[in-house]
SERO-4910 file (N, C-alpha, C, O; in steps of 0.05 Angstrom, whole numbers):
BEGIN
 pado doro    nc1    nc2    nc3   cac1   cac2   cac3    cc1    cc2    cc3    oc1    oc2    oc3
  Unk    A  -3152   1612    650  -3167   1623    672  -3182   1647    663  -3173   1660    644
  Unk    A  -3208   1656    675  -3216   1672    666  -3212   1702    681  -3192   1708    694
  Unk    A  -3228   1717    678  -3214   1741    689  -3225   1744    723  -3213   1759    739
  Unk    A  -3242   1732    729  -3260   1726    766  -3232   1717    777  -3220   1728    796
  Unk    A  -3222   1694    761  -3198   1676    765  -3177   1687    771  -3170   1685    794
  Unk    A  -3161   1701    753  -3142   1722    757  -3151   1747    785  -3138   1751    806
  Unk    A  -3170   1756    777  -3178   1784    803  -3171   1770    832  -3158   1782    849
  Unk    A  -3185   1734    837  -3181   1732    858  -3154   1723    867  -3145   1724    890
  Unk    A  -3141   1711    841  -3105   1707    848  -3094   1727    854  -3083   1726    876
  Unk    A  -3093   1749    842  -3084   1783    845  -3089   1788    876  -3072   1793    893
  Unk    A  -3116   1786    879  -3127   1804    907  -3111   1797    925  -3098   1813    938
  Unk    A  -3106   1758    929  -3103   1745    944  -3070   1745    956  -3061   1741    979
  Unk    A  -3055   1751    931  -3031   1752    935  -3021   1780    949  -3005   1784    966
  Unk    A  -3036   1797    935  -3036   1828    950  -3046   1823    973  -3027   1826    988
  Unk    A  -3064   1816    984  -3067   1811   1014  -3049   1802   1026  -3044   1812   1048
  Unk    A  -3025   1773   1011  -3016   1773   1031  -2992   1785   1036  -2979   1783   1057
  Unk    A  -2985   1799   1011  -2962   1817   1014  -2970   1835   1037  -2959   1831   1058
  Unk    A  -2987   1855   1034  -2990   1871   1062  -2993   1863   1086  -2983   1877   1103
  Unk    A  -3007   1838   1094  -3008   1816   1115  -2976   1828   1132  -2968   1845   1149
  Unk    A  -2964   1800   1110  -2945   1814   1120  -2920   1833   1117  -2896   1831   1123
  Unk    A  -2930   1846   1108  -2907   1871   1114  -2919   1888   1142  -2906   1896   1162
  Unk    A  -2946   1891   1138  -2958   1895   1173  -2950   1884   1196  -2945   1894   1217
  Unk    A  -2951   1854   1186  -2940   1839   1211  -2912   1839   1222  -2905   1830   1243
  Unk    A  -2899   1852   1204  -2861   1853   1198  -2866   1871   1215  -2854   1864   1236
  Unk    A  -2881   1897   1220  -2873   1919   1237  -2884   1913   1265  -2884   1932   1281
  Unk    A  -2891   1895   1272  -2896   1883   1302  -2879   1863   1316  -2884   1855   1338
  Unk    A  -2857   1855   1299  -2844   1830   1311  -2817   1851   1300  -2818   1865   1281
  Unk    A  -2791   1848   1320  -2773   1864   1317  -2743   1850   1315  -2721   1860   1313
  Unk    A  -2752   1821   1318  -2731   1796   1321  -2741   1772   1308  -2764   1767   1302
  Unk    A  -2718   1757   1304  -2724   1728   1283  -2738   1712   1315  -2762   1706   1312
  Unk    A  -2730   1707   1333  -2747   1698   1352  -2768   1704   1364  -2779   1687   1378
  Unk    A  -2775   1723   1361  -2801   1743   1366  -2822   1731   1337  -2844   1721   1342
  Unk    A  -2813   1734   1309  -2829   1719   1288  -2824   1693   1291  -2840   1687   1308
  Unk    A  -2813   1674   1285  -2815   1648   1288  -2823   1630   1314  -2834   1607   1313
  Unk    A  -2816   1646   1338  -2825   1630   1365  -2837   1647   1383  -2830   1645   1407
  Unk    A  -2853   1665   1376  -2871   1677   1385  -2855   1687   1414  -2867   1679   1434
  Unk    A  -2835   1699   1420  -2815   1701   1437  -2808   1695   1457  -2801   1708   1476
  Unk    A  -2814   1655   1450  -2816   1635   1466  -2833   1629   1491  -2829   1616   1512
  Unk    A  -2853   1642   1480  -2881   1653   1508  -2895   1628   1500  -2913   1632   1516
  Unk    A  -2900   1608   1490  -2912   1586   1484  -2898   1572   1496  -2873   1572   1497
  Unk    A  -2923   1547   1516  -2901   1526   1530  -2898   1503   1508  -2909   1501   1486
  Unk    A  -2878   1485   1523  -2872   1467   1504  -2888   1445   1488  -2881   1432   1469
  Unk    A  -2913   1447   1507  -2937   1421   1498  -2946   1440   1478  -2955   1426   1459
  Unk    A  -2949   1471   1471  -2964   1476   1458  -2950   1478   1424  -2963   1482   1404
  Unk    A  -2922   1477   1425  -2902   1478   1415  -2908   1451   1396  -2910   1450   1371
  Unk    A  -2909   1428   1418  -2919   1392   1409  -2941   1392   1397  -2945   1371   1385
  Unk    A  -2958   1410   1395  -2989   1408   1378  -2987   1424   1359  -3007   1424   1345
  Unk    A  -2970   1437   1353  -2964   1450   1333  -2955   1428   1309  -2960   1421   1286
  Unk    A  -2937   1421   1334  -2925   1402   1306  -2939   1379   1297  -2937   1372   1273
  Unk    A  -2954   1364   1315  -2973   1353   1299  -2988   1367   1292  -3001   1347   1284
  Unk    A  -3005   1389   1286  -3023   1395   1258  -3012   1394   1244  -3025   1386   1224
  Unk    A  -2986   1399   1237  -2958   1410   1216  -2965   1386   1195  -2959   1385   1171
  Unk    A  -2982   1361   1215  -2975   1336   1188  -3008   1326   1185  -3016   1304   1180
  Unk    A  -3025   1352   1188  -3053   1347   1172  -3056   1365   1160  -3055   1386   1171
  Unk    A  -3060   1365   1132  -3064   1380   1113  -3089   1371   1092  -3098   1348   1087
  Unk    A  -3093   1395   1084  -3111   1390   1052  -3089   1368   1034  -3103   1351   1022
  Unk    A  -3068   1366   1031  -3048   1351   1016  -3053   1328   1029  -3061   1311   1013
  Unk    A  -3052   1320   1055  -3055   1296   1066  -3074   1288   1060  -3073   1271   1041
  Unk    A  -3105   1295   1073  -3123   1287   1066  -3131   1276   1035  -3144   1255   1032
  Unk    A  -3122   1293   1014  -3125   1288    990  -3106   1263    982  -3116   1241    975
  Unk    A  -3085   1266    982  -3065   1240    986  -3069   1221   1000  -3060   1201    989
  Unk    A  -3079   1217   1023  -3086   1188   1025  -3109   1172   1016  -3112   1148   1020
  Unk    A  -3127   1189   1001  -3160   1178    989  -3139   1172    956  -3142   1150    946
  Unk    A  -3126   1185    948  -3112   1184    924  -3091   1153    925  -3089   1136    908
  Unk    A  -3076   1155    955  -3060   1121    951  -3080   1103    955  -3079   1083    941
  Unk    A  -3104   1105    974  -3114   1087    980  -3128   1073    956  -3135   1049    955
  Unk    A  -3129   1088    940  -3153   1087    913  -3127   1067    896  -3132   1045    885
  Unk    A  -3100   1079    896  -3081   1071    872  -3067   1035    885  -3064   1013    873
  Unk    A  -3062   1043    908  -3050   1012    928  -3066   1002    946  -3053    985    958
  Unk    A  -3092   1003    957  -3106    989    965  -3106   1004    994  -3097   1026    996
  Unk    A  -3113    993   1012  -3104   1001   1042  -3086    988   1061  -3090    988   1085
  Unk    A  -3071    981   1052  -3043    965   1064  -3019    990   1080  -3005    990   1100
  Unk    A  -3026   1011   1059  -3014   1039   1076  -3021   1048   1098  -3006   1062   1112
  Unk    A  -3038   1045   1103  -3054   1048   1123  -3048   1048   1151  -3057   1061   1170
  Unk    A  -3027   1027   1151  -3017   1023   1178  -2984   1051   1185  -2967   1055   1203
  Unk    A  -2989   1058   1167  -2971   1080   1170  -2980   1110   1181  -2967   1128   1192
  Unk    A  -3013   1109   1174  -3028   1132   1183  -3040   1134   1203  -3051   1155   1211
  Unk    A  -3038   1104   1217  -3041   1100   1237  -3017   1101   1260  -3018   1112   1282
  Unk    A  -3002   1090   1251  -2970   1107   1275  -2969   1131   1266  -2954   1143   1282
  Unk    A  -2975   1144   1253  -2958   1166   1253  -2973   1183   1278  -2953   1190   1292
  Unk    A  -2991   1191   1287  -3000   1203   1307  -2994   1193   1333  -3000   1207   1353
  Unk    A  -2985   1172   1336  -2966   1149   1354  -2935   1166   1360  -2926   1174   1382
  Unk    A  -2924   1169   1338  -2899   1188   1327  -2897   1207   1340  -2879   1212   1356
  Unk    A  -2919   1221   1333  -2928   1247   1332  -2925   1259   1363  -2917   1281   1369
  Unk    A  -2935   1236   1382  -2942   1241   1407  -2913   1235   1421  -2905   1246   1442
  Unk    A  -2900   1217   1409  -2874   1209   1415  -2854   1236   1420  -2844   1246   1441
  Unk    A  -2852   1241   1398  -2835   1256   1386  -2833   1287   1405  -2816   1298   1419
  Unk    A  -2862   1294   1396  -2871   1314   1416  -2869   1317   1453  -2875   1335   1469
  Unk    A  -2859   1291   1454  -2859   1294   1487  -2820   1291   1490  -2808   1303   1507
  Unk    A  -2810   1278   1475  -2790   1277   1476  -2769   1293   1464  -2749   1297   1479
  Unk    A  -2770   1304   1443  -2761   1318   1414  -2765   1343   1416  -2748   1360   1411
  Unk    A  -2794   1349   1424  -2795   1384   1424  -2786   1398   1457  -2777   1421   1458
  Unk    A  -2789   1382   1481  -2779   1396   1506  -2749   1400   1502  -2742   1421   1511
  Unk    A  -2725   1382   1489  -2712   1386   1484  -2699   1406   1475  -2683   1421   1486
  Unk    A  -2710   1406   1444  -2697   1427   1423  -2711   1456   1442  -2702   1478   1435
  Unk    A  -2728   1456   1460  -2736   1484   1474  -2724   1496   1490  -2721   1519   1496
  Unk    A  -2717   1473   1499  -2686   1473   1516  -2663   1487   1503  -2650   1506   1510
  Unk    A  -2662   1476   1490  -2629   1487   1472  -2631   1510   1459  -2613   1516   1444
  Unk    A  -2650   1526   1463  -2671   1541   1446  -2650   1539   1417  -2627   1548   1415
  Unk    A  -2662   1529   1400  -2661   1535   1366  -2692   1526   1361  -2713   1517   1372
  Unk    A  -2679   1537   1330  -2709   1542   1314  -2708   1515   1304  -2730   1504   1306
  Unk    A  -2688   1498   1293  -2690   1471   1280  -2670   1462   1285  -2649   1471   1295
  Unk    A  -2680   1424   1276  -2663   1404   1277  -2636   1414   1273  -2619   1412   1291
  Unk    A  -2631   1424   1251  -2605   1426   1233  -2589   1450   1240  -2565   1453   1234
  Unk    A  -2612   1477   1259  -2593   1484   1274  -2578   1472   1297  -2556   1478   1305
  Unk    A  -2598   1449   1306  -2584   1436   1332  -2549   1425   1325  -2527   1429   1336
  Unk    A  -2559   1411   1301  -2534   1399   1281  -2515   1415   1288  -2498   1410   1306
  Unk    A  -2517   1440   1272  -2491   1455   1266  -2481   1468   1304  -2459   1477   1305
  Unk    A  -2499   1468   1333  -2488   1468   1346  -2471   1464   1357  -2453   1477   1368
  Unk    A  -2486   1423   1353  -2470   1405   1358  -2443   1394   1354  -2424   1388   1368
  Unk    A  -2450   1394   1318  -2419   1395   1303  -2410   1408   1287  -2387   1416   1290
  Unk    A  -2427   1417   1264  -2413   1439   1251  -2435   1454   1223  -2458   1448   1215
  Unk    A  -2416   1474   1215  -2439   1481   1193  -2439   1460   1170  -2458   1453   1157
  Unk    A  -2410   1451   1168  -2417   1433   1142  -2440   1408   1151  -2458   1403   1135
  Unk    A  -2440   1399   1168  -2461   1378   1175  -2486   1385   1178  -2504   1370   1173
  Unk    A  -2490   1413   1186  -2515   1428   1186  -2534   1425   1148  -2555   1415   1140
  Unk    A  -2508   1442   1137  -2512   1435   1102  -2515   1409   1089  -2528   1406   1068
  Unk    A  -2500   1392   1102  -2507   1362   1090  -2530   1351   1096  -2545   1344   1077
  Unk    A  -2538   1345   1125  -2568   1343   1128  -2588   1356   1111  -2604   1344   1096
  Unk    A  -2588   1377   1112  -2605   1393   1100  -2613   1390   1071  -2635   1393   1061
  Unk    A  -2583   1382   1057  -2587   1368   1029  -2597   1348   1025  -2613   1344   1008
  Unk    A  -2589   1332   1041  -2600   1305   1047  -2633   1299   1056  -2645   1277   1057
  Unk    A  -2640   1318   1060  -2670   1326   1069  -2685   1331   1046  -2707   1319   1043
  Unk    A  -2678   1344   1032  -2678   1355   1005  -2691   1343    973  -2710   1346    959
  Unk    A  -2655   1321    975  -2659   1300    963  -2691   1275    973  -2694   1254    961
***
């Protein structure tokens, strides 16, 4: 890399170190940073989580399988926003309900920490 290259990796990372350490002094709780201190309703909570599964990675990845296996995958990119809508109407009023931050906290509610940790590995894997 050349040195433009480096200046703007440098800058960029320093930005976001101060980002947030700025932002650290405005939020005073783990629920206050992660769930905006649950002032978001739950549909908006559901659109969150579908953007969660459009990305630069996605987009790039599916021109990349389509190119390597043909378009037979295809029918997977097509439910998934099917899913998406599913999931979101069912899955997130729920867990909003129970208020946790994740699945796997729900887990360890439910049954325990070791099951909390095994999922999680299992996720992993």
């Amino acid at each position: 890399m050349h040195l433009i290259d480096w200046t703007i990796v440098v800058a960029y990372i320093t930005w976001l170190v101060w980002d947030g350490v700025k932002r650290t002094k405005l939020e005073h709780t783990t629920e206050s940073y992660f769930l905006a201190n649950r002032s978001l309703p739950w549909w908006a909570v559901g659109l969150s989580v579908m953007a969660t599964q459009l990305s630069a990675i996605t987009l790039v990845g599916t021109t990349g399988q389509g190119y390597s296996d043909g378009m037979r995958f295809i029918q997977f990119y097509y439910g998934l926003p099917l899913a998406m809508v599913i999931l979101s109407l069912t899955l997130v009023p729920f867990f909003y309900r129970a208020k946790v931050y994740t699945a796997y906290e729900y887990l360890e509610r439910r049954f325990d920490a070791k099951t909390r940790t095994l999922t999680s590995l299992l996720f992993l894997l």
